[in-house]
C-alpha atoms as one frame of an Amber mdcrd trajectory, in Angstrom:
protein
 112.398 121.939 109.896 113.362 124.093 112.715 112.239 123.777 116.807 111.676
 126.086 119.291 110.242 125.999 123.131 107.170 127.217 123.770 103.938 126.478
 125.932 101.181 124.499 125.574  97.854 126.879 125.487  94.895 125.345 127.902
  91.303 126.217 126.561  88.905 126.096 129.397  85.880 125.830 126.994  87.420
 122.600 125.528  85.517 119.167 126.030  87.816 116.415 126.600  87.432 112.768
 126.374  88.466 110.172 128.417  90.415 107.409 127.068  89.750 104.301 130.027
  92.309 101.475 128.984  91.981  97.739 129.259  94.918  95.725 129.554  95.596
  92.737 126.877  97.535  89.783 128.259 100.063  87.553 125.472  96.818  85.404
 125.280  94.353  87.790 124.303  92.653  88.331 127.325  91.535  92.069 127.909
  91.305  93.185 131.442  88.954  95.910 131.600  89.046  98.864 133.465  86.354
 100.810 131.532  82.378 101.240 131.878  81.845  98.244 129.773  81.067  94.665
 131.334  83.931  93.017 131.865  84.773  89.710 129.995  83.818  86.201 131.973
  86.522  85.342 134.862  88.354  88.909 133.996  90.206  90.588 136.504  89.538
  94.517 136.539  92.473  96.154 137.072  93.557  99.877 136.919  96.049 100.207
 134.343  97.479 103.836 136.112  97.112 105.765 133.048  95.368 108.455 131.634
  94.682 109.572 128.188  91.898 112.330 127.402  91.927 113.881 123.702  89.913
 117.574 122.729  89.469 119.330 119.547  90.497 122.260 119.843  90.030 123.857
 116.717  86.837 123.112 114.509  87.241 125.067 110.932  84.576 124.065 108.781
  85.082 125.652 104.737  85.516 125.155 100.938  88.806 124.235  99.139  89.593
 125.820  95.536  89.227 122.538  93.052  92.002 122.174  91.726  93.120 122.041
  95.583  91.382 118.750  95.968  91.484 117.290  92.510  87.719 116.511  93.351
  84.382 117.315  91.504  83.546 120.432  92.875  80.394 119.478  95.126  83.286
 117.669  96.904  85.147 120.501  97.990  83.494 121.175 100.957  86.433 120.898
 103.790  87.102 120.587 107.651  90.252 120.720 109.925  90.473 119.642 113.087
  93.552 120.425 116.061  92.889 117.867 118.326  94.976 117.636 121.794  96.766
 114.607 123.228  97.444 113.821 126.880  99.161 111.244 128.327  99.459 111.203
 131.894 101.181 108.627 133.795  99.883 108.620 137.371 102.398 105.854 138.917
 105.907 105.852 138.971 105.898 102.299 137.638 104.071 103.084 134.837 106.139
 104.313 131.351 104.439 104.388 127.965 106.934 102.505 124.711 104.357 103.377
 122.210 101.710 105.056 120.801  99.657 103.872 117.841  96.152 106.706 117.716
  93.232 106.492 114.797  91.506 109.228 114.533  87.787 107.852 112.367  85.893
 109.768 110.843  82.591 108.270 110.162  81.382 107.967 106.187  80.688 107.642
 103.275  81.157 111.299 101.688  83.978 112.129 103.602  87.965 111.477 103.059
  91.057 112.008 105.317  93.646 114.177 103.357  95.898 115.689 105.558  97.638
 114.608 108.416  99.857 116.695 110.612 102.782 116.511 111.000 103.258 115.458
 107.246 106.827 113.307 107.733 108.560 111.463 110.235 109.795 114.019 113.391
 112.536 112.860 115.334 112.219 113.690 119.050 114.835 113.792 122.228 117.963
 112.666 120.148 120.413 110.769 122.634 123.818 109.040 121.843 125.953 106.606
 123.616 128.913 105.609 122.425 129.463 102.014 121.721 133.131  99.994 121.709
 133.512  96.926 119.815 135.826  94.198 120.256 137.363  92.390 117.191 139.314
  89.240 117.379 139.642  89.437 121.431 141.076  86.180 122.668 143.508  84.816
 119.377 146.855  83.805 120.467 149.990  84.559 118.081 153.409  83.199 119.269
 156.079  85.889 120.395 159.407  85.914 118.756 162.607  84.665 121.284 159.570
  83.162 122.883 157.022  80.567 124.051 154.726  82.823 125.148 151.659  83.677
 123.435 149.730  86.999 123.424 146.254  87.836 122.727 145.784  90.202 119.834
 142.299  92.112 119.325 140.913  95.261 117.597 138.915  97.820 119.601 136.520
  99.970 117.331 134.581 103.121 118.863 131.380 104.495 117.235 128.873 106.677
 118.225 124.896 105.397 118.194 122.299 107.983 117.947 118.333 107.431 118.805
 115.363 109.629 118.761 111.565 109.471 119.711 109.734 109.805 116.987 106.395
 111.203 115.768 104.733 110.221 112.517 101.275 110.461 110.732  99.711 109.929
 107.882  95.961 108.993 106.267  95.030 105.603 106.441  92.339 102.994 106.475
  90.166 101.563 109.850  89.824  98.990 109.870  92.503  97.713 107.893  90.381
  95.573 105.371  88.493  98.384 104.457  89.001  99.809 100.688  88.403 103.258
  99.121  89.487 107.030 100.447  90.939 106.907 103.716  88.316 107.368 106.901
  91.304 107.585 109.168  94.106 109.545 110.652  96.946 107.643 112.032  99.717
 108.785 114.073 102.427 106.750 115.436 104.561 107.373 118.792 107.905 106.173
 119.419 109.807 106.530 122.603 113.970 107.140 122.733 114.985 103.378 122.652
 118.541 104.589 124.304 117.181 105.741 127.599 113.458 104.191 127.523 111.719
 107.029 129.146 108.870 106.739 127.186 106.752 109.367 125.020 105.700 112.695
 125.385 103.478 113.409 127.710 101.170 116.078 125.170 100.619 115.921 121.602
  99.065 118.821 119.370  98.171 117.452 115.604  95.843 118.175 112.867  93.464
 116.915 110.615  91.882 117.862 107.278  89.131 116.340 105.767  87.762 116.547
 102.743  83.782 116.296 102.766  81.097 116.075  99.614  78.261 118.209 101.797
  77.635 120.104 105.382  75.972 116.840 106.835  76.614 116.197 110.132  79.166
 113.920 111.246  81.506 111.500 113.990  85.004 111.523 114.819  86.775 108.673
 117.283  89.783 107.505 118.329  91.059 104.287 118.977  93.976 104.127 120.719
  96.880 101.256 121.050  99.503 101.662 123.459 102.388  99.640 124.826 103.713
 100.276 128.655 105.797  98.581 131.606 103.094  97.538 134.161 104.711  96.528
 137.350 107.151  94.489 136.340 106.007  93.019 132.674 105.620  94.818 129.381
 101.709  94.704 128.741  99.641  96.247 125.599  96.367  98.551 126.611  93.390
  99.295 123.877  90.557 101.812 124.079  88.794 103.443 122.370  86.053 106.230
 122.940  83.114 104.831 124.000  80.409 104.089 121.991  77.706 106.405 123.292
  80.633 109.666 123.504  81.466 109.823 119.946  82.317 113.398 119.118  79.616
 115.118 116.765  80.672 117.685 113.892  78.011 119.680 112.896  80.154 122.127
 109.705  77.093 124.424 109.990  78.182 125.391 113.707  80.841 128.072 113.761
  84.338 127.900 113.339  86.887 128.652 116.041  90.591 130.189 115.793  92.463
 128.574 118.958  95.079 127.367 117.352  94.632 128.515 113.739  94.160 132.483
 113.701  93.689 133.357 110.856  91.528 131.409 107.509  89.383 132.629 104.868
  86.354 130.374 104.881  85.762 130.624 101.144  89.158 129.207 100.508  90.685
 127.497 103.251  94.063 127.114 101.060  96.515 128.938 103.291  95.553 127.590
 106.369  95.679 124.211 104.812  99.454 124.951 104.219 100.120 126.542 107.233
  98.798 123.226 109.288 102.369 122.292 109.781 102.675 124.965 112.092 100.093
 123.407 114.219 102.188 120.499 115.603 103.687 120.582 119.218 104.810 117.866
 121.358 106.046 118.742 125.214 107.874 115.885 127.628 106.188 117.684 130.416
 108.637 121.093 131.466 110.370 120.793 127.646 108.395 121.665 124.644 109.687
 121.101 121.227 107.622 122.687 118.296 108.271 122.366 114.001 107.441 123.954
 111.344 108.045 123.726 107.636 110.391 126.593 107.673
């Protein structure tokens, strides 16, 4: 893989959604900060961050068969670039993690694709470590009483990234059969702990037996310093603000230009392409070159 800077691209005509977060105490305890009625005795609390997702590509289409290794009445096809923001709005706030499923409702329809396809490493930092061996062990001096301390120093160099990952998967967990779900996973650099990036641009194929209409949601797991503790935050998109996929509307080309809708095979391959992560100011894009 290769990287390059570049921009993000804001679409104006873009819906977002709101992500509202409820904190999770070590006992289980959520403390809301959504529209939903809080628990009994809960404590609402703002948890000072923001996340809001879009799609902003919908390409509805057919793959070839032998693409899908389906029947053929199955090879009806969608992909999806959906956009990731993470804003931190208080300067005690830093996001660890990252854990986002992406749901697609069913039966009839199966998650094929995720982007990026393998493991990207992110912000590489070193530090170099020294190691002390056998620091304090006395051997007796010739011509001598004395004693002197012998020990072994050993200098290496430890190198950490942020990483990206994604991959189809099951939600809930339990739940057998193709997989309904997108996952991605978000790492921060554990060296200098400055959490993740602040934008994420992924993509999504899935595979779909007919042009009935459809829901996509995200649930979203994060872990982040607030105040002084390390505290885990859910949400989810709320109930009522699922996002509706109609594959009769028409397609848009955003992000991905260029598709034949007949045979969506090349843009399928070129989805790799389509993932972009920026920490704010510095923008790292990969492809499969």
């Amino acid at each position: 893989m290769s990287d390059a800077q570049s921009d993000f691209e804001d679409f104006n005509d873009v819906d977002h959604v709101d992500l509202q977060l409820s904190i999770i105490d070590k006992f289980g305890a959520k403390f809301r900060s959504d529209d939903d009625r809080p628990p009994p005795n809960a404590i609402v609390k703002e948890t000072g961050i923001l996340v809001r997702y879009g799609i902003v590509d919908k390409i509805h289409g057919k793959l070839p068969v032998s693409a899908t290794n389906m029947h053929e009445d199955k090879a009806f096809c969608s992909i999806f670039v959906v956009d990731f923001k993470f804003d931190v709005i208080k300067p005690s706030r830093v996001i660890h993690h990252a854990y986002i499923d992406m749901v697609v409702s069913d039966p009839g329809r199966e998650v094929r694709l995720v982007t990026p396809v393998q493991k990207v490493n992110l912000s590489k930092q070193s530090l170099e470590i020294e190691d002390n061996f056998g620091a304090g062990a006395n051997v007796p001096i010739a011509g001598g009483g004395a004693n002197a301390n012998v020990s072994r120093r050993l200098k290496r160099d430890k190198v950490a990234y942020a990483t990206v990952s994604g991959w189809p998967s099951q939600y809930p967990r339990h739940r057998t059969g193709p997989p309904n779900c997108g996952k991605w996973v978000i790492h921060e650099n554990m060296l200098n702990e400055d959490g993740i990036p602040a934008r994420l641009q992924v993509a999504i194929l899935v595979l779909r037996e007919d042009e009935s209409e459809f829901e996509l949601s995200v649930i979203l797991n994060i872990k982040a310093d607030w105040l002084t503790r390390v505290e885990d935050m859910f949400a989810e998109t709320p109930p009522h603000l699922p996002i509706k996929i109609n594959p009769k509307d028409a397609s848009t080309g955003r992000v991905v230009k260029a598709y034949n809708t007949n045979d969506m095979s090349e843009a399928v391959r070129g989805l790799a392409r389509v993932f972009k992560v920026s920490y704010g100011s510095l923008v790292d894009t990969f492809s499969d070159d």
